[in-house]
C-alpha positions as CSV (number, residue, x, y, z in Angstrom):
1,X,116.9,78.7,71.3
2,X,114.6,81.7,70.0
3,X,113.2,83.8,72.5
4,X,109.1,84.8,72.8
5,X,107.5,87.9,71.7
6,X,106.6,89.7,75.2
7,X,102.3,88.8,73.5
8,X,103.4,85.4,73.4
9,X,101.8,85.8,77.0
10,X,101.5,89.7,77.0
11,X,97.9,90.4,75.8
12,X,95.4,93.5,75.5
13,X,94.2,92.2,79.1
14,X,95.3,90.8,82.4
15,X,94.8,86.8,82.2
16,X,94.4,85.2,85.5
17,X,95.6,81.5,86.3
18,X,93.8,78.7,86.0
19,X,94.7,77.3,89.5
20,X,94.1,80.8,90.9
21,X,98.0,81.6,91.9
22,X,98.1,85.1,89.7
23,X,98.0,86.3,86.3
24,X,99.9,87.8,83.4
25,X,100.0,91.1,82.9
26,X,98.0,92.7,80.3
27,X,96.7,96.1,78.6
28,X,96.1,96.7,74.9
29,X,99.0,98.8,74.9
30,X,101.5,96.7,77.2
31,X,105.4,96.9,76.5
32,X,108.4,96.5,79.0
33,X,109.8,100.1,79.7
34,X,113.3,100.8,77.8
35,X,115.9,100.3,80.0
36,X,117.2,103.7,80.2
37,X,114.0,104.2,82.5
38,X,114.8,101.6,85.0
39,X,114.5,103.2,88.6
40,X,116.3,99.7,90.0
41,X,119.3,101.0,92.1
42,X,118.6,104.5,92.0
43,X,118.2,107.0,94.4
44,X,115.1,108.8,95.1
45,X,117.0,112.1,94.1
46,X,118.0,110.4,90.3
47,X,114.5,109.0,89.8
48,X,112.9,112.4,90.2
49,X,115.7,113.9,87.9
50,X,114.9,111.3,85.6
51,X,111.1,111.9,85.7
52,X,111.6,115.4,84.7
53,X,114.2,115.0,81.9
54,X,112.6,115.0,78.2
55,X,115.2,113.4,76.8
56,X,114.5,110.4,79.2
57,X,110.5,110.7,80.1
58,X,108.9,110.0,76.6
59,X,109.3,114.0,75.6
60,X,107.0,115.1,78.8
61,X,106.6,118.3,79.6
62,X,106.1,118.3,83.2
63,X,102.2,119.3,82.3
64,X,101.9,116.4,80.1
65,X,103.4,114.2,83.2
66,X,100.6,115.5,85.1
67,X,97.9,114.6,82.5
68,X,99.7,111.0,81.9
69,X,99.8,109.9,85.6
70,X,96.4,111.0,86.1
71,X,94.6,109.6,83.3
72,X,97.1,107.2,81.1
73,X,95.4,103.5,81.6
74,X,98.7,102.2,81.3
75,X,100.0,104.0,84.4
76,X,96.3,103.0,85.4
77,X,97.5,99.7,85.3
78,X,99.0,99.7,88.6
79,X,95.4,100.1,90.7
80,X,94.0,97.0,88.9
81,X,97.4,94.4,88.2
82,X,94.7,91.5,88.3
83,X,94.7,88.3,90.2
84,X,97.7,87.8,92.4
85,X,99.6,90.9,92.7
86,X,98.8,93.9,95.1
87,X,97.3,97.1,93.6
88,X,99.7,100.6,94.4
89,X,98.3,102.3,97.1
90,X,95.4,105.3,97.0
91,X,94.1,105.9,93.0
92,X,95.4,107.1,89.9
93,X,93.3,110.7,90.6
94,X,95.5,110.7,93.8
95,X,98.2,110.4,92.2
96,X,97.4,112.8,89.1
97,X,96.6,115.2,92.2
98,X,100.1,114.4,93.8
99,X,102.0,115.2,90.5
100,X,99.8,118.1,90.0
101,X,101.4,119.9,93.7
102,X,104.4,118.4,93.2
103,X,105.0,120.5,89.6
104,X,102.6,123.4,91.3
105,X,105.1,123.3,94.3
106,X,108.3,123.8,91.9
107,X,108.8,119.9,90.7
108,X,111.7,119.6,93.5
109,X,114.3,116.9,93.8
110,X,115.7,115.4,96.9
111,X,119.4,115.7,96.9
112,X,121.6,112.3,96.3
Protein backbone atom coordinates (compact mmCIF):
# COMPACT_ATOMS: atom_id res chain seq x y z
CA UNK A 1 0.00 0.00 0.00
CA UNK A 2 1.36 3.56 -0.93
CA UNK A 3 1.41 6.07 1.65
CA UNK A 4 -0.29 9.93 1.29
CA UNK A 5 1.43 12.99 0.65
CA UNK A 6 1.24 14.95 4.19
CA UNK A 7 -1.39 17.74 1.49
CA UNK A 8 -3.36 14.84 0.78
CA UNK A 9 -5.07 16.42 4.03
CA UNK A 10 -2.29 18.97 4.81
CA UNK A 11 -3.46 22.28 3.09
CA UNK A 12 -2.51 26.14 2.96
CA UNK A 13 -5.25 26.40 5.85
CA UNK A 14 -6.72 24.71 8.93
CA UNK A 15 -9.96 22.67 7.76
CA UNK A 16 -12.40 22.07 10.44
CA UNK A 17 -14.73 18.88 10.56
CA UNK A 18 -17.82 18.55 9.29
CA UNK A 19 -19.41 17.09 12.51
CA UNK A 20 -17.56 19.72 14.53
CA UNK A 21 -15.01 17.24 16.37
CA UNK A 22 -11.66 19.18 15.15
CA UNK A 23 -9.73 19.93 12.17
CA UNK A 24 -6.60 19.31 10.18
CA UNK A 25 -3.86 21.20 10.48
CA UNK A 26 -3.09 23.70 7.88
CA UNK A 27 -0.71 26.72 6.83
CA UNK A 28 0.54 27.56 3.34
CA UNK A 29 3.83 26.54 4.36
CA UNK A 30 2.95 23.32 6.61
CA UNK A 31 5.55 20.37 6.82
CA UNK A 32 6.21 17.78 9.69
CA UNK A 33 9.54 18.93 11.53
CA UNK A 34 12.67 16.55 10.55
CA UNK A 35 13.08 14.16 13.09
CA UNK A 36 16.40 15.26 14.35
CA UNK A 37 14.21 18.07 15.94
CA UNK A 38 11.91 15.91 17.92
CA UNK A 39 11.81 17.27 21.66
CA UNK A 40 9.81 13.73 22.56
CA UNK A 41 11.88 12.25 25.49
CA UNK A 42 14.19 14.91 26.07
CA UNK A 43 15.12 16.83 28.79
CA UNK A 44 14.41 20.34 29.24
CA UNK A 45 18.39 20.88 29.41
CA UNK A 46 18.83 18.97 25.67
CA UNK A 47 15.92 20.87 24.11
CA UNK A 48 17.38 24.16 24.98
CA UNK A 49 20.85 22.79 23.68
CA UNK A 50 19.19 21.82 20.75
CA UNK A 51 17.36 25.17 20.12
CA UNK A 52 20.61 26.95 20.16
CA UNK A 53 22.73 24.55 17.89
CA UNK A 54 22.92 25.76 14.07
CA UNK A 55 23.56 22.67 12.90
CA UNK A 56 20.19 21.42 14.35
CA UNK A 57 17.83 24.84 14.49
CA UNK A 58 17.47 25.53 10.59
CA UNK A 59 21.06 27.62 10.64
CA UNK A 60 19.59 30.29 13.47
CA UNK A 61 21.50 32.58 14.97
CA UNK A 62 20.09 33.05 18.26
CA UNK A 63 18.84 36.70 16.79
CA UNK A 64 17.19 35.06 14.04
CA UNK A 65 15.48 32.61 16.71
CA UNK A 66 14.26 35.74 18.25
CA UNK A 67 12.78 37.23 15.00
CA UNK A 68 11.31 33.54 13.98
CA UNK A 69 9.44 32.91 17.36
CA UNK A 70 8.07 36.33 17.35
CA UNK A 71 6.84 36.80 13.94
CA UNK A 72 7.12 33.31 11.82
CA UNK A 73 3.19 32.41 11.12
CA UNK A 74 4.31 28.97 11.20
CA UNK A 75 5.38 29.15 14.88
CA UNK A 76 2.26 31.45 14.77
CA UNK A 77 0.45 28.54 14.16
CA UNK A 78 0.22 27.39 17.62
CA UNK A 79 -2.13 30.58 18.94
CA UNK A 80 -4.69 29.67 16.24
CA UNK A 81 -4.57 25.41 15.69
CA UNK A 82 -8.26 25.77 14.57
CA UNK A 83 -11.33 23.89 15.70
CA UNK A 84 -10.61 21.22 18.24
CA UNK A 85 -7.26 21.59 19.66
CA UNK A 86 -6.26 24.15 22.44
CA UNK A 87 -4.22 27.25 21.49
CA UNK A 88 -0.39 27.52 23.47
CA UNK A 89 -0.75 29.75 26.23
CA UNK A 90 -0.09 33.87 26.17
CA UNK A 91 0.82 35.13 22.30
CA UNK A 92 3.38 34.79 19.88
CA UNK A 93 4.70 38.62 20.87
CA UNK A 94 4.97 36.96 24.40
CA UNK A 95 6.79 34.63 23.36
CA UNK A 96 9.17 36.68 20.78
CA UNK A 97 9.52 38.80 24.14
CA UNK A 98 10.40 35.64 26.16
CA UNK A 99 13.15 34.55 23.67
CA UNK A 100 14.22 38.03 23.38
CA UNK A 101 15.37 38.00 27.67
CA UNK A 102 16.15 34.64 27.39
CA UNK A 103 19.14 35.38 24.61
CA UNK A 104 19.40 39.11 26.39
CA UNK A 105 19.96 37.13 29.74
CA UNK A 106 22.82 34.85 28.22
CA UNK A 107 20.58 32.03 26.33
CA UNK A 108 21.19 29.58 29.47
CA UNK A 109 20.52 25.97 29.71
CA UNK A 110 19.23 23.95 32.56
CA UNK A 111 21.57 21.19 33.44
CA UNK A 112 20.49 17.38 32.53
Amino acid sequence: MAGLECSTCHGPRNVAFTNGTGSIPGHPEWHVAPIGMAWEGKTLGQICAQIKDRKRNGGKTLEQLIEHNAHDTLVGWGWNPGPGRTPVPGTQAQFGELTRAWVASGAKCPTG
